[in-house]
N, CA, C and O of each residue as an XYZ file, in Angstrom:
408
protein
N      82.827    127.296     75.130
C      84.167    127.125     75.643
C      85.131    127.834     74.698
O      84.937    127.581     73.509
N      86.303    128.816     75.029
C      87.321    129.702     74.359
C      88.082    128.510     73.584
O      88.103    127.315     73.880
N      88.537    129.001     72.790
C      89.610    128.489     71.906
C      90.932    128.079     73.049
O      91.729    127.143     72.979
N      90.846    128.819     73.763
C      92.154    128.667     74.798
C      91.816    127.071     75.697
O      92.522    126.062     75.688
N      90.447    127.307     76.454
C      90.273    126.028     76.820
C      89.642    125.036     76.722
O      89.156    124.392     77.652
N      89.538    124.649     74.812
C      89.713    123.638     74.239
C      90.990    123.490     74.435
O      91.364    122.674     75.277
N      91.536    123.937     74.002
C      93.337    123.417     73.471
C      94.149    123.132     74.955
O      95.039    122.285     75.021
N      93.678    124.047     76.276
C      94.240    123.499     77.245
C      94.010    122.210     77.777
O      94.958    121.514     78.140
N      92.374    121.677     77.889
C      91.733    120.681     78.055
C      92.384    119.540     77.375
O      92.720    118.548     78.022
N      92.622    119.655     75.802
C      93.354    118.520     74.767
C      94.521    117.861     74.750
O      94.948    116.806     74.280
N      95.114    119.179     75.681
C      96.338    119.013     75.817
C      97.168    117.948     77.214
O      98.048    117.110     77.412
N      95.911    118.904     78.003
C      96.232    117.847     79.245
C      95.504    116.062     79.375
O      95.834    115.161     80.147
N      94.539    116.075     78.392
C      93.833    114.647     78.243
C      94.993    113.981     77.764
O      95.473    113.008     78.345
N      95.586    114.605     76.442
C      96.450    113.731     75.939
C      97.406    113.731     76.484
O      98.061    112.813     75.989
N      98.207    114.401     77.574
C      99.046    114.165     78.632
C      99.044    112.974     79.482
O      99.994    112.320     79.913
N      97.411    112.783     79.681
C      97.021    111.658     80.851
C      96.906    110.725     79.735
O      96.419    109.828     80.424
N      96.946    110.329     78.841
C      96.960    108.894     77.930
C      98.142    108.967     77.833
O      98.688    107.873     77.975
N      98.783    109.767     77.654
C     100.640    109.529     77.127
C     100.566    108.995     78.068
O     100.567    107.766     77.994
N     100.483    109.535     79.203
C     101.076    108.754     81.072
C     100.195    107.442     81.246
O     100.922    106.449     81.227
N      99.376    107.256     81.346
C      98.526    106.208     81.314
C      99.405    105.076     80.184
O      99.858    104.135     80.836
N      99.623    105.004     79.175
C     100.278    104.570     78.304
C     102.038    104.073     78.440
O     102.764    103.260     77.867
N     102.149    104.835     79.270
C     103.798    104.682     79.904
C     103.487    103.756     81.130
O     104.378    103.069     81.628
N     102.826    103.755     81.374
C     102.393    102.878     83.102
C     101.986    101.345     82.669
O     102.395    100.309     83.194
N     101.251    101.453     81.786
C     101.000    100.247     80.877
C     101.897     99.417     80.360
O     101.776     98.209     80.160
N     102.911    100.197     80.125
C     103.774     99.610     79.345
C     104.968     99.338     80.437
O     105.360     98.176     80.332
N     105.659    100.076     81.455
C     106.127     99.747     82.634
C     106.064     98.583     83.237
O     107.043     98.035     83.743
N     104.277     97.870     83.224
C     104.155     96.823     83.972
C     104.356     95.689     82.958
O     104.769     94.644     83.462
N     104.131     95.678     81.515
C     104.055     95.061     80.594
C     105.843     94.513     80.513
O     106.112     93.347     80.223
N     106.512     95.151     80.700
C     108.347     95.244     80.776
C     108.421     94.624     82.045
O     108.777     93.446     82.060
N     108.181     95.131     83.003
C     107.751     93.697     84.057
C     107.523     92.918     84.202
O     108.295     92.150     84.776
N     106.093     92.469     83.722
C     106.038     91.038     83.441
C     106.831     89.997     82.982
O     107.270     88.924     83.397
N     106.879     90.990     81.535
C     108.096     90.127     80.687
C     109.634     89.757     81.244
O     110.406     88.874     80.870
N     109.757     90.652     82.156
C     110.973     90.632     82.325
C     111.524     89.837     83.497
O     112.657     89.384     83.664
N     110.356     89.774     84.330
C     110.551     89.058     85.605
C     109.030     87.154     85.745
O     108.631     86.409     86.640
N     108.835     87.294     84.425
C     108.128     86.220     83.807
C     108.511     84.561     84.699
O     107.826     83.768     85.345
N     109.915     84.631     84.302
C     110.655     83.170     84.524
C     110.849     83.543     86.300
O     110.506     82.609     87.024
N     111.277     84.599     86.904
C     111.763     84.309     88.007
C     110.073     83.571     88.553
O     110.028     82.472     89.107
N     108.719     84.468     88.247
C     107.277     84.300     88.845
C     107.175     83.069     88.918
O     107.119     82.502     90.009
N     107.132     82.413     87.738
C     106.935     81.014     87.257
C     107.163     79.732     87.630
O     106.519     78.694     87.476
N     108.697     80.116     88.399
C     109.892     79.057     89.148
C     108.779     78.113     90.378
O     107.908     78.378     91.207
N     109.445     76.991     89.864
C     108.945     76.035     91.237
C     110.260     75.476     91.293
O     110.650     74.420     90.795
N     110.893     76.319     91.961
C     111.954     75.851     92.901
C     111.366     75.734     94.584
O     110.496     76.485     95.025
N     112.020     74.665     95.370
C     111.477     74.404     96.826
C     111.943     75.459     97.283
O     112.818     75.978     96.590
N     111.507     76.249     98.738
C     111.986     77.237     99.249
C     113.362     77.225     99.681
O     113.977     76.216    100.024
N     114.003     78.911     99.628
C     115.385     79.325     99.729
C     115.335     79.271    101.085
O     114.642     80.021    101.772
N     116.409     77.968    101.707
C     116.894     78.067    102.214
C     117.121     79.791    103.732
O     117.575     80.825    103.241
N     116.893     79.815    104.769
C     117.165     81.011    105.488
C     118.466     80.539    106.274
O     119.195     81.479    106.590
N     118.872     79.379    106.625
C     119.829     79.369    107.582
C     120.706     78.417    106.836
O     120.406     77.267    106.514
N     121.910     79.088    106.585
C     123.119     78.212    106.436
C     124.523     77.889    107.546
O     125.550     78.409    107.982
N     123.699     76.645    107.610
C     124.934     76.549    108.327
C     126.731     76.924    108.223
O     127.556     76.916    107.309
N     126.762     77.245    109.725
C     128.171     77.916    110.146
C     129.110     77.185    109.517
O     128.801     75.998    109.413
N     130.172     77.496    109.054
C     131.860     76.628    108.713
C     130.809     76.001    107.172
O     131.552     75.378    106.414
N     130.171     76.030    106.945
C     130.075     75.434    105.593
C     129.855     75.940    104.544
O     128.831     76.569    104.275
N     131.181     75.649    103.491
C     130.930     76.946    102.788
C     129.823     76.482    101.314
O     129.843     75.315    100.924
N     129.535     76.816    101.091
C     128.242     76.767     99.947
C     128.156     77.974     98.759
O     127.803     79.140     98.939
N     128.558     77.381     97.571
C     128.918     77.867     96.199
C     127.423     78.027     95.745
O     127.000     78.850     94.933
N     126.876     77.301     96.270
C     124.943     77.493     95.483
C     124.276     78.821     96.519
O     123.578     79.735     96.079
N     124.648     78.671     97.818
C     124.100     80.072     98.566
C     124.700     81.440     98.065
O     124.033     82.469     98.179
N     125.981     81.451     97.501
C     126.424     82.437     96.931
C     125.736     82.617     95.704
O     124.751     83.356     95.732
N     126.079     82.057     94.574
C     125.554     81.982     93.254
C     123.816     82.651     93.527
O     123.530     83.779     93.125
N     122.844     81.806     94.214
C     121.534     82.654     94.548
C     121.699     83.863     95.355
O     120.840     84.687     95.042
N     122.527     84.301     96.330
C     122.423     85.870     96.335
C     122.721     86.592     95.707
O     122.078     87.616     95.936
N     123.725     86.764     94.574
C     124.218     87.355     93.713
C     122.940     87.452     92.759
O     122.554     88.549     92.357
N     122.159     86.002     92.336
C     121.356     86.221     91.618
C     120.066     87.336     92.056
O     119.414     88.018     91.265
N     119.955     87.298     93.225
C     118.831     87.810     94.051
C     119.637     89.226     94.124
O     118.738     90.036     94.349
N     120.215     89.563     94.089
C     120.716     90.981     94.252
C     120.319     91.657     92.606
O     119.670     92.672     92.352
N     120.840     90.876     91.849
C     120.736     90.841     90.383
C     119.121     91.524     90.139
O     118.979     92.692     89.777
N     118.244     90.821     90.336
C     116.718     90.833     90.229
C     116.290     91.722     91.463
O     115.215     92.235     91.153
N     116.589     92.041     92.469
C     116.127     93.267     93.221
C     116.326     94.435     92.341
O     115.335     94.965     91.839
N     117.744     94.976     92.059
C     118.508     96.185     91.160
C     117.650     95.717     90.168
O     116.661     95.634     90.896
N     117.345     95.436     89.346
C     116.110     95.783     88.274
C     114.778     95.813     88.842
O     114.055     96.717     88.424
N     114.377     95.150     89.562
C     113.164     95.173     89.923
C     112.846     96.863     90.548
O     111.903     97.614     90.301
N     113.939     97.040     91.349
C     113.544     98.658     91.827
C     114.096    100.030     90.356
O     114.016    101.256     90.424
N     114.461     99.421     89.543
C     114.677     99.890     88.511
C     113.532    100.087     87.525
O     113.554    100.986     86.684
N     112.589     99.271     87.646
C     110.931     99.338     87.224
C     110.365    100.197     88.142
O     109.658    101.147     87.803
N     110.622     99.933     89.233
C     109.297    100.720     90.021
C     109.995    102.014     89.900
O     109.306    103.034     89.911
N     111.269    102.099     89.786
C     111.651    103.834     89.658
C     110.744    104.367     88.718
O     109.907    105.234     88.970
N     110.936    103.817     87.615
C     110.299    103.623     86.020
C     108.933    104.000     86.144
O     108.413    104.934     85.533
N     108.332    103.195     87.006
C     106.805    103.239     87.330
C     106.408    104.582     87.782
O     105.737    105.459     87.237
N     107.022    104.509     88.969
C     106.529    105.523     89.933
C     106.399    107.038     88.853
O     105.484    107.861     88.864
N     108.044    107.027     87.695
C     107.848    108.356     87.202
C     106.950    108.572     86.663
O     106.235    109.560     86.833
N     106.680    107.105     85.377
C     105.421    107.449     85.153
C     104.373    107.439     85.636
O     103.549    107.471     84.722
N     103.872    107.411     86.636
C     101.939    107.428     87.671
C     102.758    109.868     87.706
O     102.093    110.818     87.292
N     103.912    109.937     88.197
C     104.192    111.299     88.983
C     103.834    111.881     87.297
O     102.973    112.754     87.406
N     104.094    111.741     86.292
C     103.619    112.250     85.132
C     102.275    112.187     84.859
O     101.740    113.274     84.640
N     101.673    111.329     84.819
C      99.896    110.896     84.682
C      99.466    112.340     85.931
O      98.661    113.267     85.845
N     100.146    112.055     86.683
C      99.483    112.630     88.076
C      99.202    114.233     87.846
O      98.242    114.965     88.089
N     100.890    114.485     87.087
C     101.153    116.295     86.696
C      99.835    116.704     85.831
O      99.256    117.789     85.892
N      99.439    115.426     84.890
C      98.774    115.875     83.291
C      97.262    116.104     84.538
O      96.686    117.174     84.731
N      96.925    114.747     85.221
C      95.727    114.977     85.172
C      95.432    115.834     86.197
O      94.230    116.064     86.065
N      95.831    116.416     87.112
C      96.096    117.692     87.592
C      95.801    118.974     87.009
O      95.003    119.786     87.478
N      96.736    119.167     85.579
C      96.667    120.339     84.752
C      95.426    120.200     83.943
O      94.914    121.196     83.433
N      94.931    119.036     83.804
C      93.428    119.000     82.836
C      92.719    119.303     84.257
O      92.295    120.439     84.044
N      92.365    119.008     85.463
C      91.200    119.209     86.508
C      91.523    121.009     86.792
O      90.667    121.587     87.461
N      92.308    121.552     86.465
C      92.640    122.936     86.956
C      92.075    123.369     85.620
O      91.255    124.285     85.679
N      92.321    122.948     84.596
C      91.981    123.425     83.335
C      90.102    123.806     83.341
O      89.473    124.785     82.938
N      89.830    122.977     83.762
C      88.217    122.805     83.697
C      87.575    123.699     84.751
O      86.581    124.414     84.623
N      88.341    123.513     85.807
C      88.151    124.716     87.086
C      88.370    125.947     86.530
O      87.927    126.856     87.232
N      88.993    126.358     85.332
C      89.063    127.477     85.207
C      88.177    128.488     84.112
O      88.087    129.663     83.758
N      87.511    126.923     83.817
C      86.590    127.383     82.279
C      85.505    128.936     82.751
O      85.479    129.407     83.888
N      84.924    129.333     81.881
C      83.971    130.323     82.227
C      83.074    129.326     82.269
O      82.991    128.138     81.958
N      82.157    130.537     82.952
C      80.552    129.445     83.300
C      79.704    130.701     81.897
O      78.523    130.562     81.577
């Protein structure tokens, strides 16, 4: 194998652990972060509130629930970039190897 594709091969492995490593850690910030909402034994939210009544606790939980969606899709943005990075590296290492001499 050339000097060229060792170093291309090395390069893209350690691409796919950097990314692999970012994905890991993505869900790990997840966990942690959405830990207490998982955990909750609260009885189920409520779907129908009644008309003319106004309710300070149905507000207070959508706000909260809006709160925890906007981060939650704020991880998976997070996520997704990193798997589209893993994806680039291990891509450029399978082309790398396709290109070795025989």
């Amino acid at each position: 194998m050339s000097e060229h594709g060792k170093a291309g091969w090395a390069g893209a492995l350690a691409g796919v652990e950097q990314a692999i490593g970012d994905c890991l850690a993505a869900l790990d910030h997840y966990e942690g972060a959405f830990a207490d909402v998982l955990a909750e034994a609260e009885p189920p939210v409520r779907l129908h509130r009644p008309a003319l009544e106004p309710d300070g606790d149905w507000a207070d939980r959508t706000t909260a629930t809006r709160r925890q969606v906007h981060d939650l899709e704020q991880l998976l943005d997070e996520q997704e970039q990193a798997w589209a990075t893993w994806q680039e590296s291990y891509t450029t290492w399978r082309r790398s190897l396709e290109q070795l001499p025989r």
